[in-house]
Structure formats: structure tokens, C-alpha cells
C-alpha positions, 0 to 999 in steps of 0.5 A: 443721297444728292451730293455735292462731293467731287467727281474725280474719274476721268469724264468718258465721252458721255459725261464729256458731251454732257459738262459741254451742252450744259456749259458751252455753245461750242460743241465739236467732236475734237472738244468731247474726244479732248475732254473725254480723257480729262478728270472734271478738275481739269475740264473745268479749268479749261472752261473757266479760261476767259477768252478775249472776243475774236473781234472785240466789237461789232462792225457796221454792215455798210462800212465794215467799221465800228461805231460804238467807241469812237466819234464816227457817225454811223450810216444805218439806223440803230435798228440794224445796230442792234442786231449787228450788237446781237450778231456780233454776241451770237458769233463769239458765243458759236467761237467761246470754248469756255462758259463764258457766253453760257453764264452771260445768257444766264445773267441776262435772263436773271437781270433782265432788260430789253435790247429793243427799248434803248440804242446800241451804244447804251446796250453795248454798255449793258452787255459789258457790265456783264462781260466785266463780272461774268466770272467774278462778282454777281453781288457787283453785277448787280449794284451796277446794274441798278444805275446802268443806263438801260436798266434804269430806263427799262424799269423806269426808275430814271423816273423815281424822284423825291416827289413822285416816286416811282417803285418799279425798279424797287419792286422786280429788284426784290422779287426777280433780281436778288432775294425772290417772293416767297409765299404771302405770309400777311398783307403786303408781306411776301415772306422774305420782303415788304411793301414797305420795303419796296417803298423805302427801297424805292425813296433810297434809288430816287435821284439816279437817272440820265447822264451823257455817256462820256462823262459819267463812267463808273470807277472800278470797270470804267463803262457808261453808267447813269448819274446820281441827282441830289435834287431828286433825290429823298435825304431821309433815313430808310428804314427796312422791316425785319425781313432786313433785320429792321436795317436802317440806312442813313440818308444822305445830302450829297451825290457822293452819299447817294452811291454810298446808300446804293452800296449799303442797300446792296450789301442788306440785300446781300447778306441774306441767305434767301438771296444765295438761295434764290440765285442757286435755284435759277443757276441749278435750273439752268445747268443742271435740272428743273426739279428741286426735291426737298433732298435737293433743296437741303443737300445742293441747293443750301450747300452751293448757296453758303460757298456763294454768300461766304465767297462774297458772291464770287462766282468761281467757287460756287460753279466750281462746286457744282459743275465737279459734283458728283450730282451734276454728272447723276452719279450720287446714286444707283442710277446714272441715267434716271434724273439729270443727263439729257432732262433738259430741253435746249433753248433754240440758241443751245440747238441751233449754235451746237448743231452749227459748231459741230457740223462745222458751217462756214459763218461768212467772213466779216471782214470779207463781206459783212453785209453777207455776215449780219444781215444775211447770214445771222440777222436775217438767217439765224436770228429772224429765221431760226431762234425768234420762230423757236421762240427766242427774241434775243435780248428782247424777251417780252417782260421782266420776268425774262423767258418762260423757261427759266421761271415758269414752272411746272414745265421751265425748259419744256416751254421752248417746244411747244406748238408755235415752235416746234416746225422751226425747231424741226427744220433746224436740219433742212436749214443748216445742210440745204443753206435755206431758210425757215421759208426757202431764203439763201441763208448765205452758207450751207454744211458741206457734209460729204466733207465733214463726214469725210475728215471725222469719221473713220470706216466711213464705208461702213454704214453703220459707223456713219450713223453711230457717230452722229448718235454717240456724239450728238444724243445724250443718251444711247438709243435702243436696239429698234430706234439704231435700226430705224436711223440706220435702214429707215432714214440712211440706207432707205431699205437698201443694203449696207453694200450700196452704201459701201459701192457709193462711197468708194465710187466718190472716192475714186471720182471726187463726185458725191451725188450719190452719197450727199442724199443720204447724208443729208437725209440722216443729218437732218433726221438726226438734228429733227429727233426729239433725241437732239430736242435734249441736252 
């Protein structure tokens, strides 16, 4: 039976790996080996740490100053600004060794917006609401979300006045962001909402749209928020159906009444029980697997949501309960290896920034060279070359519903390995040791492997330790006696003797020259990052 009740072992490497993939994109063999000795209450506590940024905002390339929080005018187009934004996120995510940047992501592909449809300052601030109540409020979140400026322009409700209301926002707020479609049950009646719901929640956002972001900044968190028109807005009572519980909410004369409407229109939304089921759903197909059974649904599913709605949306509790459960580490039934370790497809930031974490490449230093570090290094080498060809636009997706493999079922997380993605997802390995991109470029830093090899794996003149360090570490599960055989003769030895392997190795400890010993590394290295064993996590 599916449960909820709490592992209390110690975690072993495995198991340690695994809580690691699924929650971070910082992945090293010093972390496994760290948590492997912990029980899951101990692990998690670490990974609940909230980190300060290494650099608390990005830089712009041509100066190596920042532009977002001071009077400065910038010397580059807000196109590049972006993908500095971008980059500097990318960056403190590959460094991040709690769940933070893991649980941004997942908001982000809940509340979805696109970075590409509004200026760096205003996506700064959007990025912020989620930095400010990623490890505390998701009911919050989402209310702030509903006046932040490029939500508001994303979804066109900056335009939802009085007299032409405009029901975008309304609509996917239902359907996408909180309580979710369910089946079709009458005309205009999707079981847990209404059309007429969506219209009356569209007359209650009438009025919130644009102000100057210094001077309209939310209360509590103090970031740029939109502002709120009585002139455009509808004064009327709302009026919502049963699936509300025919909730009716006051109108209001003022711009002061205007926010309290918004919060009891949040606090509606809230207390319904398909809301904590809903978001649930997506946070159980994100870490731990896409297939909900009925037994699932009724023995996870119902018991996380209830910990989410009676914690008031705190989500500390709620990943608590999951990430110690017995369940996420499929130990709640006879077979440990059958559902959940390694069912996930990785997304290309999950493949690409664990393959960059644990091979320990030298990102460039920002305050170094920084047109080396955004424009080289991260926007035009791991993003243009390495996550938008393995079918991830960071913070751009191309609709509302955010990405594919987060929603759309059968497949979900399968949909990142298809045919326009899989050569790009395949040189991940030629790309990280040859320092090149997709097509030959100088990404601006390569893997130094002899080195790596050289300082984290011990008996290194044994081939076989070689390749079982690669395998045990990076694999999330163990391979069989041929598939061992085939990385270790195949691809490392190339058909010679363990011998050659063992002679080549003590000549380049004798003369400090690795010609002889960087092939075969880098042919096992990259054969590893390419088989569809590392495609899982």
C-alpha cells in the first residue's frame, strides 16, 4: 500500500543520489557520500536550508556592474539583460545545495509567465516574488502574483476594465494556477469552476494594471507590483456559483477595497480542497512520478493535500511529508526498484547542470571576465546551445500552459526526449569534455578529467574502479552483468587489456603527461552522459 509514513533508515548512496536528482541541481559525489550517512530527517533539513545568492544580483557583461536596483543606465539592449537575468539564475542554481532553485522551477512552470514578453527590471521582480515565498506561502505566492507586473501583462488583465472586461487572466488562474479544470459536467460548468465564475472573477480583477515601479511596492515583501484603479474597476458584488459555495464578495468604492476583494477572492479559492489536491498533483509529478493510481490519489495525493490547505499553504510541512515518506524512496512495498527511482525523464536543466556539478567544470569567473561568463559561457554555450536544442527556452515557454512535460499526459516528463531533442541531449558529453558547442563553438570552459579522475577516484589504475564510479554514482540504477562489460571492454579499454589500462595510468603518474589516459576517459565520460541510463533520474 502507497505510504505516507516516514523513512527513518539511513538514506545509503542510492537512495542518497536519488532524494539529490530529484531535489537539487547541484550533484557531486562529496554531497551523495554526505547524505548517504544521513537518515531522510536529517537530509532534509539540509535541503530546506535557504541559501543567500553568491552574487545577490546579475552584472552587465560590458561593465561588470549591475543594473537592476540603482539609477544607472545600462549600455546594452534589454535583450541581452535578459539573458544575463537568466544566466545569473542558471548560475546560483548549478551552486544552490538546498531545493530552493528546484521548487522555483516548479513554481515557475505552475504560474507561468514569459520572460521574453516584458523588461529585465519587471522580470527581476517577478523572479523575486518567487525567491521571497518559495520555502513559505504558495496561497501568497499566488495573490501576489495576480497584481505582479508581467503576469498582469502576460495575461492581459492590465487590460480588464469595467466596460470591457477582459477574462484571460480569470480563466487560466482557475484552470492552470489553483483549482484546475475538471471533467465538463454541464454547459460552461467544469466541475470545480464556471463560466460564470470566470466572469465574475474577471469584474473582481477589473482596475489592476500598470504603475511605476518605484512607486507602487507591495507591503509585506516590498517588490514592484502593479497598481489598483477604482476608475476601471466594477464596484458591484461578485457573486460566484456553488462550486464556491455561491460565495458572494462585497464590492468595493475604493482602491483600498480593491486589495481587500483580491484577498477574499484568494482566500475562496483557497479553501477549497480541489485547490491543495490539484497543486499536489503537479508537486508529485515533478518529484516523484507521473503516474497517479487511484491508490495513489487516495493514500498520497488526499493526505499531502490536507497537511498543504491545514498548514494555510505553508509549504514546508507539506514537502516534508513527502520527500521522508517511505513512498518517494518506493520502499512501501515489496519491490524497491519497480516504480519510482529513476522513472523520471531529467529536463535538459536537471541533465545538463548534474553532469556540470559533478564533473566540477570551471564556470568563468564573473568578476574576472564577465562577457566570457554570460555571453559565452552561459547564454550563448548552455543556454543557445545545450538547454533550447534539448527543448527548454528558459523562462520563455511558448504558452501558458508552461512545459509539455509537466502537463501533458500520457507521456509528461518523456516529452523532453523526443526527436528534435535527443542529438543535443547526446552530445551533452562531447560538449562539457571537448569545451565546444552544439556545432564546434569554444563554449569558454571545458572538464579537466584526468584531474577529476585523478582526485575522487581511489585504485585508479584499476579499470574497473574507473568505470563503476561513473555508473554507481551518476546511474540511478545498477546495470547489469553485459551492459558493465560493454562500458568497461567496449567503450573504456577499447578491447585491450585491464593491463594497458593500468601501464598508462602509472606512465602519466610518473611524467605528469595524460595523452594516453585523456582518450579513454573522455570516450567513457561522454559515453556515459549520452546513455539513456543518465537520460533517467
Amino acid at each position: 500500500m502507497a505510504s505516507l509514513s516516514p523513512k527513518t533508515t539511513v538514506l545509503g548512496r542510492r537512495l542518497a543520489a536519488h532524494l539529490l536528482r530529484r531535489t537539487t541541481y547541484n550533484l557531486t559525489k562529496t554531497r551523495i557520500d554526505q547524505f548517504a550517512l544521513l537518515t531522510p530527517t536529517q537530509a532534509i533539513s539540509i535541503l530546506l536550508t535557504k541559501n543567500p545568492p553568491t552574487l545577490s544580483e546579475p552584472l552587465e557583461a560590458a561593465t561588470g556592474l549591475p543594473w537592476l536596483n540603482n539609477d544607472r543606465e545600462p549600455e546594452t539592449d534589454d535583450f541581452k539583460l535578459k539573458g544575463y537575468l537568466r544566466a545569473w539564475w542558471i548560475d546560483e542554481a548549478l551552486k544552490d545545495t538546498g531545493i530552493e532553485h528546484k521548487l522555483i522551477f516548479f513554481f515557475h512552470s505552475n504560474l507561468v509567465a514569459n520572460v521574453q514578453e516584458t523588461d529585465s527590471y519587471r522580470y527581476w521582480d517577478h523572479m523575486s516574488l518567487f525567491r521571497y515565498y518559495v520555502l513559505s506561502d504558495y496561497k501568497k505566492l499566488c495573490s501576489k502574483m495576480a497584481t505582479d507586473i508581467v503576469m498582469l501583462y502576460y495575461l492581459n488583465n492590465a487590460e480588464n476594465y469595467k466596460d470591457n472586461p477582459n477574462e484571460n487572466f480569470a480563466r487560466e488562474n482557475f484552470e492552470l494556477f489553483t483549482v484546475g479544470k475538471g471533467p465538463q459536467i454541464g454547459p460552461g460548468n467544469y466541475t470545480f469552476y464556471t463560466e460564470q465564475d470566470i466572469q465574475e472573477a474577471a469584474r473582481l480583477l477589473t482596475g489592476f494594471g500598470w504603475a511605476e515601479r518605484s512607486e507602487e511596492k507591495d507591503p509585506e515583501t516590498s517588490i514592484s507590483r502593479g497598481g489598483a484603479n477604482m476608475y476601471n474597476h466594477d464596484s458591484g458584488e461578485k457573486i460566484f456559483t456553488s462550486a464556491f459555495q455561491s460565495r458572494h464578495i462585497p464590492g468595493s468604492d475604493s482602491s483600498e477595497g480593491m486589495w481587500v476583494e483580491l484577498q477574499s477572492f484568494y482566500d475562496m479559492i483557497f479553501d477549497q480542497d480541489e485547490t491543495a489536491k490539484n497543486i499536489t498533483r503537479k508537486l508529485y509529478r515533478y518529484l516523484v512520478g507521473k503516474n497517479i493510481t487511484p491508490e495513489i490519489e487516495n493514500d498520497i495525493i488526499g493526505p499531502l493535500a490536507t497537511t498543504l490547505k491545514s498548514n494555510d499553504y505553508q509549504v514546508i510541512p507539506w514537502l516534508s511529508q513527502l520527500l521522508l515518506s517511505q513512498h518517494f524512496y518506493d520502499e512501501d512495498d515489496s519491490d524497491s526498484k519497480d516504480e519510482i527511482i529513476g522513472s523520471i525523464v531529467k529536463s535538459p536543466l536537471e541533465l545538463v547542470l548534474q553532469a556540470m556539478s559533478f564533473l566540477k567544470i570551471a564556470v568563468p569567473d564573473v568578476q574576472v571576465d564577465a562577457v566570457k561568463h554570460y555571453d559565452q559561457f552561459y547564454c550563448d554555450g548552455i543556454m543557445h546551445n545545450m538547454l533550447e536544442p534539448g527543448g527548454l527556452d528558459i523562462f520563455a515557454p511558448v504558452n501558458v500552459a508552461g512545459y509539455a512535460a509537466y502537463y501533458q499526459a500520457p507521456g509528461y516528463s518523456r516529452s523532453w526526449f523526443n526527436g528534435g531533442t535527443i542529438y543535443a541531449r547526446y552530445k551533452l558529453g562531447t560538449m562539457l569534455l571537448n569545451g565546444e558547442t552544439l556545432y564546434g563553438g569554444d563554449l569558454g570552459s571545458k572538464v579537466d578529467i584526468v584531474t577529476f579522475v585523478q582526485n575522487n577516484i581511489p585504485g585508479t589504475d584499476v579499470a574497473a574502479n574507473v568505470v563503476h564510479f561513473f555508473i554507481d554514482y551518476l546511474f540511478p540504477e545498477a546495470i547489469s552483468d553485459d551492459r558493465f562489460d560493454y562500458f568497461l571492454n567496449t567503450v573504456f579499454l577499447n578491447k585491450l587489456s585491464a593491463i594497458n589500462w593500468r601501464i598508462e595510468w602509472q606512465k602519466f603518474i610518473n611524467s605528469g603527461v595524460d595523452t594516453e589516459v585523456i582518450i579513454p576517459l573522455t570516450n567513457l565520460v561522454t559515453a556515459v552522459l549520452s546513455s539513456p541510463e543518465y537520460q533517467l533520474g
